[in-house]
N, C-alpha and C positions, 0 to 999 in steps of 0.2 A: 534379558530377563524382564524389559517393561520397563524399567525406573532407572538406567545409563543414565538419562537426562537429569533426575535428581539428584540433589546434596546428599551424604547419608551423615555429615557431623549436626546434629541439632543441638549439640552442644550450648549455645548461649540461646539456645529454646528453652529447653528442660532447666539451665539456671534460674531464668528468666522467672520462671514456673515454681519451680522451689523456693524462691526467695517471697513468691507472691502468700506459701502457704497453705491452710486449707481452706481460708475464707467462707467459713463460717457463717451465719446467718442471714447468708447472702440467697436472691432466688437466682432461678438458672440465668434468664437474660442478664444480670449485673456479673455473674461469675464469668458469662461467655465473651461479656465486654472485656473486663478487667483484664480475661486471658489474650484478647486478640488484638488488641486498638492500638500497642506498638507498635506490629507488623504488618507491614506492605504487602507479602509474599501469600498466596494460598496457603501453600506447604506449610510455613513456618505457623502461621494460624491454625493449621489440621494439625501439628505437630503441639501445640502449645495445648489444645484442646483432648487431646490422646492422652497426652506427659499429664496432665492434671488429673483425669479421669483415674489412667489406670496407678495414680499413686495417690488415690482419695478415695476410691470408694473399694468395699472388698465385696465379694464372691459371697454371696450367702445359700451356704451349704443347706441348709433348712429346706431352704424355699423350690431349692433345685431339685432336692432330694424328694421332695412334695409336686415338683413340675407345678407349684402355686408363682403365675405374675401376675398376683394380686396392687403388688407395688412397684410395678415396673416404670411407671408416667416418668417424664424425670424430673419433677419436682418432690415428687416420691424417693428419688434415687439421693439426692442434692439433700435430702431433710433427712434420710435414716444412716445415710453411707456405707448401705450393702445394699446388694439384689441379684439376678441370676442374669445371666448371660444375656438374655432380652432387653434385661432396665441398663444394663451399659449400652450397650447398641441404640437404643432409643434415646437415650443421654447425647452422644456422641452425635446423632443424625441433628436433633434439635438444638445443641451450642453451634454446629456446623453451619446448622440453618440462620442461626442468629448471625452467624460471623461471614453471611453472604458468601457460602460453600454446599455446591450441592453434594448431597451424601445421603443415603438411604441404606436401613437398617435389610439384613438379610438373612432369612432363617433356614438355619439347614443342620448339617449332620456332623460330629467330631467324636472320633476315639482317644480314646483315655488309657486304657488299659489296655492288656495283650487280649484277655477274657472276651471283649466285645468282637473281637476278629472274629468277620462270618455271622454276628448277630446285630441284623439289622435291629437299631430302636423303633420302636412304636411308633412315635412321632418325634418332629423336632427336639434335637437337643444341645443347640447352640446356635447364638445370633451375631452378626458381626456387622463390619460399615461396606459401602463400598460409596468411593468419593472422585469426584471429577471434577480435575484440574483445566479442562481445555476442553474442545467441542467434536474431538477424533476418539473412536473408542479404545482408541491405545493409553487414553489419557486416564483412564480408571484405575482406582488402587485400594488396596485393599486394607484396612484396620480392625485387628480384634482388640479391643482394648480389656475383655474382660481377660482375656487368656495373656494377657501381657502384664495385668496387676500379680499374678500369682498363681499359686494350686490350692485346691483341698486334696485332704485327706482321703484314703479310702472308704473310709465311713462318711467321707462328707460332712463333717461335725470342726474340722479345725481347718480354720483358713491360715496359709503362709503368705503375707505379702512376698513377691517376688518380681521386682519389673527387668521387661523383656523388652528390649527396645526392639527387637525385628518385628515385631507384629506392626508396626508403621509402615504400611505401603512395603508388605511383605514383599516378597520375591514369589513372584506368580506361581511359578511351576510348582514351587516345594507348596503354595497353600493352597493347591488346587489337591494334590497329593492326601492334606489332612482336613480339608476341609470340602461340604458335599454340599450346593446352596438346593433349598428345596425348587427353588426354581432357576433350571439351566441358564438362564438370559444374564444370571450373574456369575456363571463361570468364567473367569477373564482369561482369558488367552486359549490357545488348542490343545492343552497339555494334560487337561482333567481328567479322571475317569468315566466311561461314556454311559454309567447308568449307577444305582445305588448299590446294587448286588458288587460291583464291579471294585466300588469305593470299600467298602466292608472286607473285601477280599488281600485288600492291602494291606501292610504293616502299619503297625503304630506310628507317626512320628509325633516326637518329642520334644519339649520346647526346645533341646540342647541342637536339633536339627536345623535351625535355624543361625544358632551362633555359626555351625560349619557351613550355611550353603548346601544343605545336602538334596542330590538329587536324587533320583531315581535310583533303585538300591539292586541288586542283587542276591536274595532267591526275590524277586518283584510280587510274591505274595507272602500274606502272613501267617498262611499255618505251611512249615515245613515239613514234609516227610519225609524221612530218611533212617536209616539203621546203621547199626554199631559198627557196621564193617566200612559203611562210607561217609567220608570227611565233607560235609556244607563245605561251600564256597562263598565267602559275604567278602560283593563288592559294593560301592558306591561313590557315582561323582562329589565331589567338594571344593568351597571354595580358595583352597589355598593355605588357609591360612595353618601355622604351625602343628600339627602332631605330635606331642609327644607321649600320651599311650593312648589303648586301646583297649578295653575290659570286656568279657563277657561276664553278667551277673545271670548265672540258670538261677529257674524257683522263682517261689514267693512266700510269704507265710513263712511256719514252720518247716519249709522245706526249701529256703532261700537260701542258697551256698553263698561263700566266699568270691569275692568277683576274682577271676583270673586273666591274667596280662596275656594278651595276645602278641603274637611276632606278626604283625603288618607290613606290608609293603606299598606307599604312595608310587605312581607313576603318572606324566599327562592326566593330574586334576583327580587323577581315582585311586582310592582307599580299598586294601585286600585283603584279606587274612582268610583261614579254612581253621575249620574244628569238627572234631572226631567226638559226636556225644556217644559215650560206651554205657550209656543205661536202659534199657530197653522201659519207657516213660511215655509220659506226655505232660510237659508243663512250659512254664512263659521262660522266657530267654529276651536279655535285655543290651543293646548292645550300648556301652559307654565310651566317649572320649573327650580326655584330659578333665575328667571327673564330672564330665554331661551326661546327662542320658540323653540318647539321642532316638535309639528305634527297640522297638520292639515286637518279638515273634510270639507265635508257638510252634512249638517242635514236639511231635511225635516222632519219637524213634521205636524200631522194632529190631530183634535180632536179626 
C-alpha cells in the first residue's frame, strides 16, 4: 500500500499536540517551531503538523460555497481559524517548509455526495499535501488535512469538527479512488483512475472508507442500473478489521428511509451482501458499516 515501512500509532504525536493547545497569537513560523523541535523523525514532525492543523482550524463553508480564497495565505489561515480546502493545504506545505520537509499543496477534484456522480466540477474543488520522506518516488505520501478536521453540512452553513486520522499518509489506492489531482504527476502509485470522466464515474467514498481499508468495490461505478426483478451484488476488499453490521440507507431528504441491516458475508479480505431494490426509482443509496458511512451510489431501478 506505500506506507508498510511506516508507524501508523502517532499516538504520543497527537498528545504531544493537544497538550501544546491552540497557541493562539502565535505567527505560523513560531506555531510550526513549537509543533516540531521535539522530534527527530519527518513523520512524526509531518504528523505533529497534520494533528494541529486539522484539530485547529475548521472548514469554512461560506467561502467554499463562494469558491472565494481570498484568505487562503496561511498567516490568513493561523489569524481567522477557518478557510477552504486551499488555505489548509497551503498551511500544511508552508509549517512543512519551516520544519525542513518537502511537501507541496495539490489541487484537484473530490466527491461529496452521491448527486455529483457523473457531474464533473467546473474547476478545482479540493486541495491537499503531498510530502517526501526520502529521495525514491515511493517515498511520497499523501495528507488531506482539511478533510480530516471534519464535514459541512449540505447546505455548507454548519461545520462538524471531526478528526480522521487516515487522511495522514493515506493508503494510496483508496486516495487515488477519491481523490483526482488536477495534475497527473501527483497521482501516487498505478492504482488511479486514468482520466477525470473516469474519476466522476466512480462511487463516492467516504470518510468511514478509510477506517476499513476499503478497496476497490463492486458494482465499480456509481450509478447502478438495475430492476425489481434483479438483486445488486456489493462487494469490496477491506482491511480486516472487525464487522459487525452492515446497513444500507436508500434516499435523502424527505424520502430517506430507515437504514436496513444487511446479511453479509466476509471471506479472504472481502465484504458481500446483494439487495433486491423493488421500487421502480432513482435515488442515492448509501452503504454503512458499524455505524460509518462508507460508500455511496445511485441506483436507478426499472421494472
Amino acid at each position: 500500500m506505500g506506507q508498510s515501512n511506516l508507524k501508523n500509532n502517532f499516538s504520543n504525536v497527537d498528545n504531544y499536540v493537544k497538550k501544546l493547545g491552540s497557541l493562539t497569537n502565535l505567527n505560523v513560523s513560531v506555531i510550526a517551531d513549537t509543533l516540531t523541535r521535539n522530534f527527530s523523525e519527518k513523520e512524526d514532525k509531518a504528523r505533529a503538523i497534520f494533528f494541529w492543523i486539522a484539530t485547529n482550524i475548521a472548514l469554512d463553508g461560506k467561502a467554499i460555497k463562494q469558491n472565494d480564497h481570498g484568505k487562503t495565505l496561511p498567516e490568513n489561515v493561523v489569524q481567522f481559524r477557518k478557510s477552504t480546502p486551499l488555505g489548509f493545504s497551503l498551511l500544511v506545505q508552508e509549517m512543512c517548509s519551516q520544519a525542513n520537509i518537502r511537501c507541496l499543496s495539490v489541487d484537484g477534484y473530490v466527491k461529496s455526495r452521491a448527486e455529483e456522480i457523473n457531474e464533473k466540477a467546473d474547476e478545482f474543488n479540493h486541495s491537499w499535501n503531498v510530502v517526501q520522506l526520502g529521495k525514491s518516488p515511493e517515498e511520497w505520501y499523501y495528507i488531506d488535512a482539511a478533510r480530516a478536521s471534519g464535514f459541512l453540512d449540505n447546505k455548507m452553513s454548519v461545520f462538524t469538527p471531526s478528526f480522521t486520522s487516515e487522511y495522514f499518509f493515506s493508503d494510496k489506492n483508496l486516495f487515488n479512488l477519491d481523490h483526482y489531482p488536477d495534475n497527473n504527476a501527483w497521482q501516487l502509485g498505478p492504482s488511479g483512475p486514468k482520466s477525470i470522466k473516469d474519476f466522476y464515474s466512480l462511487p463516492v467514498f467516504l470518510t468511514g472508507a478509510y477506517t476499513f481499508g476499503l478497496g476497490k468495490p463492486k458494482p465499480a461505478t456509481g450509478l447502478i442500473k438495475t430492476s425489481v426483478k434483479k438483486p445488486v451484488s456489493f462487494s469490496f476488499p477491506f482491511n480486516g478489521m472487525v464487522i459487525k453490521s452492515i446497513e444500507l440507507i436508500i434516499g435523502d431528504g424527505r424520502k430517506l428511509r430507515k437504514p436496513e441491516a444487511m446479511n453479509f458475508s466476509t471471506n479472504d479480505g472481502i465484504v458481500s451482501f446483494n439487495y433486491l431494490f423493488k421500487t421502480p426509482d432513482e435515488f442515492p443509496a448509501t452503504i454503512r458499516i458499524n455505524g460509518k458511512d462508507v460508500l455511496a451510489y445511485n441506483i436507478a431501478v426499472t421494472e
